[in-house]
Backbone as CSV, one residue per row, in Angstrom:
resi,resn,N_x,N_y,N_z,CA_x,CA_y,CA_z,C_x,C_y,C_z
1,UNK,167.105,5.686,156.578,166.905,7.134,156.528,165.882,7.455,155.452
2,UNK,164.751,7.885,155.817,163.490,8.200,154.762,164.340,9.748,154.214
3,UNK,164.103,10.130,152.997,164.635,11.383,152.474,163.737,12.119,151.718
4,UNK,163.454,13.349,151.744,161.974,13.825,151.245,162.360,15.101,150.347
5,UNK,161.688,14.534,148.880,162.200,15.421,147.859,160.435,16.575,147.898
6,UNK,161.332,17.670,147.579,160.076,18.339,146.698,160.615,19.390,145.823
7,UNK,159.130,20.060,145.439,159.648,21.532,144.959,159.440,21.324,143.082
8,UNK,158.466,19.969,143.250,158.737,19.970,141.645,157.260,20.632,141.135
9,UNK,156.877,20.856,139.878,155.318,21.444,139.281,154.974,21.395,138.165
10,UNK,154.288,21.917,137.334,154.224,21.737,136.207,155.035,23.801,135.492
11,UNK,155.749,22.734,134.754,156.246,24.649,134.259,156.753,24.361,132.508
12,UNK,156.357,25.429,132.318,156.434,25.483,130.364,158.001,25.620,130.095
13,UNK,157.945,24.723,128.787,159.156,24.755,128.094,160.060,25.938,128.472
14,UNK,161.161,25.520,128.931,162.154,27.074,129.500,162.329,27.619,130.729
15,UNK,160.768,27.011,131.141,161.344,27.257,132.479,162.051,26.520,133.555
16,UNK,162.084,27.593,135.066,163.101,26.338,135.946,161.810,26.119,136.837
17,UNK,162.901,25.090,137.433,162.079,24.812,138.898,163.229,24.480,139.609
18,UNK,163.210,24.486,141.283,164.224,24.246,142.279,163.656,23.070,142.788
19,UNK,164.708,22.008,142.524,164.151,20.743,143.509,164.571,20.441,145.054
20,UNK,164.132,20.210,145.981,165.362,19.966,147.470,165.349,18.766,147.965
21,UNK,165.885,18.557,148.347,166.104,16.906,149.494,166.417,17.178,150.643
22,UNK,166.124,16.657,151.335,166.367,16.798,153.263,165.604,15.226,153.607
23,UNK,166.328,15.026,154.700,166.483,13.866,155.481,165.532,14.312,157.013
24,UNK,164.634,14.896,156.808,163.978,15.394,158.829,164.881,14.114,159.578
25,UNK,165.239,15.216,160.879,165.638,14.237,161.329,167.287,13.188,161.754
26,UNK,167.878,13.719,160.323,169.077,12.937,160.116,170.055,14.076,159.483
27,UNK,171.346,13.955,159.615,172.316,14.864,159.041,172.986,14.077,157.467
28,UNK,172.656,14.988,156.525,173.399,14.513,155.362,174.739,14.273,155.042
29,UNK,174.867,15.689,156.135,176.735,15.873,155.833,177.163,14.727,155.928
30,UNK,178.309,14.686,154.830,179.233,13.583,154.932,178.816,12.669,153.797
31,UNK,177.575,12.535,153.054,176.695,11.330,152.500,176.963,12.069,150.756
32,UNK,177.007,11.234,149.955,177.167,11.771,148.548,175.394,11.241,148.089
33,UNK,175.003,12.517,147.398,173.644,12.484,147.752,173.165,12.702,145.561
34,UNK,172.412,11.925,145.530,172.039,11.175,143.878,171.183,11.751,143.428
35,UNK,170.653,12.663,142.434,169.522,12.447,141.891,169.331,11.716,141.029
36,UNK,167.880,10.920,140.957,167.820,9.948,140.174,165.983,10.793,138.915
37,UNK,166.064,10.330,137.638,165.007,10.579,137.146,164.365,9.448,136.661
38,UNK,162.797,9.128,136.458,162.167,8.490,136.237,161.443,9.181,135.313
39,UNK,161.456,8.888,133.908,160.715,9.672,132.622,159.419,8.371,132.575
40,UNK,158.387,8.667,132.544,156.910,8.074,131.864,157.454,7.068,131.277
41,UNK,156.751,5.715,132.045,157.338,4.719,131.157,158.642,3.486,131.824
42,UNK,159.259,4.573,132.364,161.123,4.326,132.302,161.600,3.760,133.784
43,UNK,162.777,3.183,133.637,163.138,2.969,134.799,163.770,4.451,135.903
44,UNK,163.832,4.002,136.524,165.104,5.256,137.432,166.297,5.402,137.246
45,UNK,166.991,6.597,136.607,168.197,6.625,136.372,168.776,7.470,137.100
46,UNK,170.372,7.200,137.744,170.693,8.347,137.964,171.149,9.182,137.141
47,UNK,171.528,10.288,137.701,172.163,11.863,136.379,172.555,12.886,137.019
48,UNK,172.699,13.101,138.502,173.675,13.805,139.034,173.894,13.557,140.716
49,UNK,175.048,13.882,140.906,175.536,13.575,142.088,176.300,14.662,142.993
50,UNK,176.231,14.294,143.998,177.219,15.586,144.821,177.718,15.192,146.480
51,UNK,179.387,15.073,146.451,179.736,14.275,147.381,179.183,15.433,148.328
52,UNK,179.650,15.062,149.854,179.145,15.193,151.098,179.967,16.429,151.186
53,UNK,181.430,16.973,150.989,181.344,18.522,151.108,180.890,19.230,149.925
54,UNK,180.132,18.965,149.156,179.959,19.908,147.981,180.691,20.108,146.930
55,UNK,182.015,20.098,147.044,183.170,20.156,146.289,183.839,19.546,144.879
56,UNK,182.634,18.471,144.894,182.599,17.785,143.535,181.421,17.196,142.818
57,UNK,181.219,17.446,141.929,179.731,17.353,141.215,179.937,16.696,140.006
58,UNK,179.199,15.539,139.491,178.941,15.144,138.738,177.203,14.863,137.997
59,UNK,177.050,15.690,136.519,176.014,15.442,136.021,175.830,14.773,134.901
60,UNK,174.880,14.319,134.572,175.115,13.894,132.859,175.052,14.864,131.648
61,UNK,175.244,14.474,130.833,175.188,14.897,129.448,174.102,15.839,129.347
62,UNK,173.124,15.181,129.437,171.926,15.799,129.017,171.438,16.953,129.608
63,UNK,171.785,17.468,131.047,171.490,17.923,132.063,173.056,19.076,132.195
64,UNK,173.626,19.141,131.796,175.140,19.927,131.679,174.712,21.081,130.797
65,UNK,175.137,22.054,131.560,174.387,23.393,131.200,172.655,24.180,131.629
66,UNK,172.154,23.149,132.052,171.186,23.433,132.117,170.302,23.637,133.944
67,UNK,170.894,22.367,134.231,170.761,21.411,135.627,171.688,21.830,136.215
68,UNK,171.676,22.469,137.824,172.928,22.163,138.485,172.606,21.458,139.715
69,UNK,173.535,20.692,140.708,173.737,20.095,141.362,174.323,20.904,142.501
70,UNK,173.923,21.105,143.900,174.206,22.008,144.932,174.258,21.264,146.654
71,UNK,174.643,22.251,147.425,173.909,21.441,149.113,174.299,22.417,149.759
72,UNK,173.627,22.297,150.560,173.761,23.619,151.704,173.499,22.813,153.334
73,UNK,174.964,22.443,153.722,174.796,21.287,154.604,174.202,21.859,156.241
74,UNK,174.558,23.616,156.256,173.683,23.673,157.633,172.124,24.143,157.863
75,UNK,171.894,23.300,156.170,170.642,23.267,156.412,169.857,21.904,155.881
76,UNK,170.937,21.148,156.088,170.969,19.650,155.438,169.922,19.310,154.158
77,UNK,170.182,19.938,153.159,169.643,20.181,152.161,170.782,19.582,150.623
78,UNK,169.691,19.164,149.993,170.311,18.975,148.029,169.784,19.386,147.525
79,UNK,170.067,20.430,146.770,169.166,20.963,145.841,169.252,20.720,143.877
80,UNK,168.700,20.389,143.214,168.827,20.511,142.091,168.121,21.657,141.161
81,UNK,168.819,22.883,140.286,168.002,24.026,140.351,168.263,23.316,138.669
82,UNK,166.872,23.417,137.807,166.599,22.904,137.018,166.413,24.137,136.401
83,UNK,167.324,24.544,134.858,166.862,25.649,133.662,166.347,25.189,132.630
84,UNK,165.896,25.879,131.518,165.561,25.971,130.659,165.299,24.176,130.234
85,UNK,163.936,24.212,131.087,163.278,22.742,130.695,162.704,22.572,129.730
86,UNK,162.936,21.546,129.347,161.946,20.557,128.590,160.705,19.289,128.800
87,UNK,160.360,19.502,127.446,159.302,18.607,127.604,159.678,16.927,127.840
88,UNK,161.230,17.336,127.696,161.709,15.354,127.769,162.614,15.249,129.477
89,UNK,162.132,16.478,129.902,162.276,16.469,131.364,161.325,15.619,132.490
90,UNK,160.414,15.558,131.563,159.380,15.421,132.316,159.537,13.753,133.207
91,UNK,159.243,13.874,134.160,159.431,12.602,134.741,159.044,13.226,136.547
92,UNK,159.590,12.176,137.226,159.490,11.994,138.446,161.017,11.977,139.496
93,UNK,161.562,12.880,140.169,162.773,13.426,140.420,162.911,13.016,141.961
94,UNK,163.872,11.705,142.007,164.544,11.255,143.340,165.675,11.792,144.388
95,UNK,165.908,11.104,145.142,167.167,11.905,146.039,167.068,10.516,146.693
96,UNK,168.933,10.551,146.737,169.054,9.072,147.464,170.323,9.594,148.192
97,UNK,170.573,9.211,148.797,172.100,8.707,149.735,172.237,8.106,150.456
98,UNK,172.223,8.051,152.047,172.333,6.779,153.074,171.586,5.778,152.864
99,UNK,171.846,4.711,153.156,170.666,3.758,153.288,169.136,4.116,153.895
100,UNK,168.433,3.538,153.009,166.914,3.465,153.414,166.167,3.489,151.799
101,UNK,165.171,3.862,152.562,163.921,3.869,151.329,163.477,4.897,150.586
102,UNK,163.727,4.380,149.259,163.179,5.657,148.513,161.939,6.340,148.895
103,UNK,162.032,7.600,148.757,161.379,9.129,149.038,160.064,8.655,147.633
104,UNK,159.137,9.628,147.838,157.788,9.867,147.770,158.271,10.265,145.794
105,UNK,159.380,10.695,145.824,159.917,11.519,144.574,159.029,12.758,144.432
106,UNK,159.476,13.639,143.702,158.873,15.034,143.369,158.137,14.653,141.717
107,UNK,157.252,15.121,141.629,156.787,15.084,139.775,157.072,16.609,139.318
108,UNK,157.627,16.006,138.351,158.233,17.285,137.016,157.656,17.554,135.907
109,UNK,156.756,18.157,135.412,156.123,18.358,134.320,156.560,19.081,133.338
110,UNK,156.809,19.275,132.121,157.143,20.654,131.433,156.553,20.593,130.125
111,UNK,155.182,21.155,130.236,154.472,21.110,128.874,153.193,23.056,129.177
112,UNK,153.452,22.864,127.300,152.597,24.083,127.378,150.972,24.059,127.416
Protein backbone atom coordinates (compact mmCIF):
# COMPACT_ATOMS: atom_id res chain seq x y z
CA UNK A 1 0.00 0.00 0.00
CA UNK A 2 1.89 3.29 -1.23
CA UNK A 3 0.55 6.11 1.40
CA UNK A 4 0.86 9.80 0.47
CA UNK A 5 1.65 12.41 3.04
CA UNK A 6 1.35 16.15 2.49
CA UNK A 7 0.42 19.51 3.60
CA UNK A 8 3.81 20.32 5.05
CA UNK A 9 5.77 24.19 4.25
CA UNK A 10 7.87 26.35 5.54
CA UNK A 11 6.11 28.38 8.57
CA UNK A 12 7.72 30.68 11.40
CA UNK A 13 8.27 29.82 14.87
CA UNK A 14 4.51 29.40 16.31
CA UNK A 15 3.03 28.58 13.71
CA UNK A 16 0.83 25.45 12.59
CA UNK A 17 0.61 23.48 9.73
CA UNK A 18 -1.97 20.46 8.98
CA UNK A 19 -0.30 17.35 7.82
CA UNK A 20 -2.63 14.37 5.98
CA UNK A 21 -2.10 10.82 4.92
CA UNK A 22 -4.34 8.89 2.56
CA UNK A 23 -3.71 5.65 0.92
CA UNK A 24 -5.52 6.50 -3.06
CA UNK A 25 -6.96 3.68 -3.62
CA UNK A 26 -6.98 1.56 -0.38
CA UNK A 27 -9.14 1.87 2.88
CA UNK A 28 -7.27 2.75 6.13
CA UNK A 29 -10.00 1.87 8.36
CA UNK A 30 -9.10 -0.65 10.63
CA UNK A 31 -5.00 0.06 10.23
CA UNK A 32 -3.22 1.95 13.28
CA UNK A 33 -1.61 4.60 11.28
CA UNK A 34 2.26 6.20 12.62
CA UNK A 35 3.72 9.29 12.21
CA UNK A 36 7.18 9.08 11.93
CA UNK A 37 9.81 12.32 11.96
CA UNK A 38 13.06 12.61 10.32
CA UNK A 39 15.03 15.85 11.79
CA UNK A 40 18.30 16.91 9.38
CA UNK A 41 20.76 14.55 9.91
CA UNK A 42 18.61 11.85 11.89
CA UNK A 43 17.14 8.71 11.58
CA UNK A 44 13.17 8.22 11.42
CA UNK A 45 11.44 8.17 14.51
CA UNK A 46 8.21 7.47 15.40
CA UNK A 47 6.09 10.06 17.82
CA UNK A 48 2.55 9.53 17.29
CA UNK A 49 0.07 7.04 16.58
CA UNK A 50 -3.64 6.44 16.13
CA UNK A 51 -5.41 3.06 16.14
CA UNK A 52 -7.91 2.33 13.27
CA UNK A 53 -11.17 3.69 15.14
CA UNK A 54 -9.64 6.83 16.34
CA UNK A 55 -10.31 6.18 19.86
CA UNK A 56 -6.86 5.97 21.11
CA UNK A 57 -3.90 8.14 20.54
CA UNK A 58 -0.61 8.03 21.46
CA UNK A 59 2.12 10.95 21.17
CA UNK A 60 5.40 11.70 22.52
CA UNK A 61 6.68 13.95 24.96
CA UNK A 62 7.83 16.44 22.92
CA UNK A 63 4.84 16.83 20.71
CA UNK A 64 2.03 16.67 23.81
CA UNK A 65 0.34 19.82 23.85
CA UNK A 66 1.26 21.03 20.88
CA UNK A 67 0.77 18.15 18.05
CA UNK A 68 -2.39 16.32 17.77
CA UNK A 69 -3.05 13.08 16.26
CA UNK A 70 -6.62 12.63 14.34
CA UNK A 71 -8.53 10.45 11.26
CA UNK A 72 -11.42 10.95 9.57
CA UNK A 73 -12.02 7.39 8.19
CA UNK A 74 -14.86 8.33 5.52
CA UNK A 75 -12.48 10.10 4.08
CA UNK A 76 -9.64 7.71 4.69
CA UNK A 77 -7.48 10.26 5.97
CA UNK A 78 -4.58 10.92 9.16
CA UNK A 79 -4.12 13.95 9.95
CA UNK A 80 -1.48 15.50 12.19
CA UNK A 81 -2.45 19.29 13.04
CA UNK A 82 0.89 20.68 14.17
CA UNK A 83 0.87 24.11 16.84
CA UNK A 84 3.00 26.36 17.94
CA UNK A 85 6.20 25.10 15.99
CA UNK A 86 9.50 25.11 16.26
CA UNK A 87 12.61 25.44 14.83
CA UNK A 88 13.58 21.76 16.23
CA UNK A 89 10.48 20.67 14.31
CA UNK A 90 11.97 20.90 11.46
CA UNK A 91 12.43 17.69 9.64
CA UNK A 92 10.66 15.52 7.14
CA UNK A 93 7.04 14.04 8.33
CA UNK A 94 5.98 10.23 7.49
CA UNK A 95 2.77 8.17 7.64
CA UNK A 96 2.97 4.49 7.84
CA UNK A 97 0.48 1.67 8.52
CA UNK A 98 -0.27 -1.39 6.29
CA UNK A 99 2.40 -2.89 4.68
CA UNK A 100 4.26 -1.29 1.82
CA UNK A 101 6.59 1.45 1.06
CA UNK A 102 7.36 4.42 2.56
CA UNK A 103 5.56 7.64 1.15
CA UNK A 104 7.47 10.55 -0.57
CA UNK A 105 7.23 12.16 3.28
CA UNK A 106 6.05 15.83 3.60
CA UNK A 107 9.07 18.54 4.50
CA UNK A 108 8.53 20.70 7.59
CA UNK A 109 10.35 23.77 7.95
CA UNK A 110 10.01 26.28 10.82
CA UNK A 111 12.43 29.11 10.63
CA UNK A 112 12.17 32.92 10.49
Amino acid sequence: VQVVESGGGLVQPGGSLRLSCTAPGFTFEGYAITWYQQAPGKGREPFAVIIGSGSVTNIADFAKGRFTISRDNAKNTVYLQMNSLKPEDTGVYYCKGPPGPWGQGTQVTVSS
